[in-house]
C-alpha positions in Angstrom: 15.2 -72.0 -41.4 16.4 -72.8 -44.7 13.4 -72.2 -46.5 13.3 -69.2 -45.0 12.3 -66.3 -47.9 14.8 -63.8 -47.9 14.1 -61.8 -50.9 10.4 -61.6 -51.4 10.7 -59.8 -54.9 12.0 -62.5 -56.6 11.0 -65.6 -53.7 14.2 -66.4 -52.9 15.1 -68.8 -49.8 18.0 -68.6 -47.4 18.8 -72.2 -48.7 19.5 -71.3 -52.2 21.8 -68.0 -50.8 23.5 -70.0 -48.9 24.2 -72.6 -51.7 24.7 -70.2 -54.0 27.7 -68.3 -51.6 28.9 -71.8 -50.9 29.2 -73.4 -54.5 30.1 -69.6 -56.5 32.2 -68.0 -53.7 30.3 -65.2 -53.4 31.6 -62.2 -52.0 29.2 -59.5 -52.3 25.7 -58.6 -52.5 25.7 -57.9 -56.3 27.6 -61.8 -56.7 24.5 -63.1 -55.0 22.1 -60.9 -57.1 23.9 -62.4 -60.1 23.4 -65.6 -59.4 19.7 -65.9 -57.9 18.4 -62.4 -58.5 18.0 -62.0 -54.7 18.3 -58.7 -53.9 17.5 -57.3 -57.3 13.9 -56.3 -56.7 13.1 -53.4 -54.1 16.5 -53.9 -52.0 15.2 -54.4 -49.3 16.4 -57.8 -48.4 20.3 -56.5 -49.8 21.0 -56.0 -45.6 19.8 -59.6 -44.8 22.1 -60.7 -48.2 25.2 -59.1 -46.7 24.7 -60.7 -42.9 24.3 -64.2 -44.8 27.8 -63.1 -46.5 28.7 -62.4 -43.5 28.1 -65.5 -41.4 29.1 -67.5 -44.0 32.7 -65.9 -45.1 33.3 -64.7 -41.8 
């Protein structure tokens, strides 16, 4: 699940997101486009971003 490509634009797994949230404290979609450049293609993915942040910081 993990290797699981959210952003497609830039290839970007749900492993590096999460790691990314995890190790930064991200907060927001834009934090997490910052740091991977997930999310900064089409914006498409930005929903699945924000359910990550979700899970994640509750």
């Amino acid at each position: 699940m993990k290797d699981e490509i959210i952003c497609n634009c830039m290839q970007v797994d749900r492993g590096t997101i999460v790691e990314a949230i995890k190790a930064k404290g991200l907060k927001t979609v834009e934090e997490v486009g910052d740091e991977t450049e997930a999310g900064t293609g089409c914006g498409a993915c930005q929903d699945d971003i924000q359910e990550i942040l979700d899970e994640i910081n509750g």
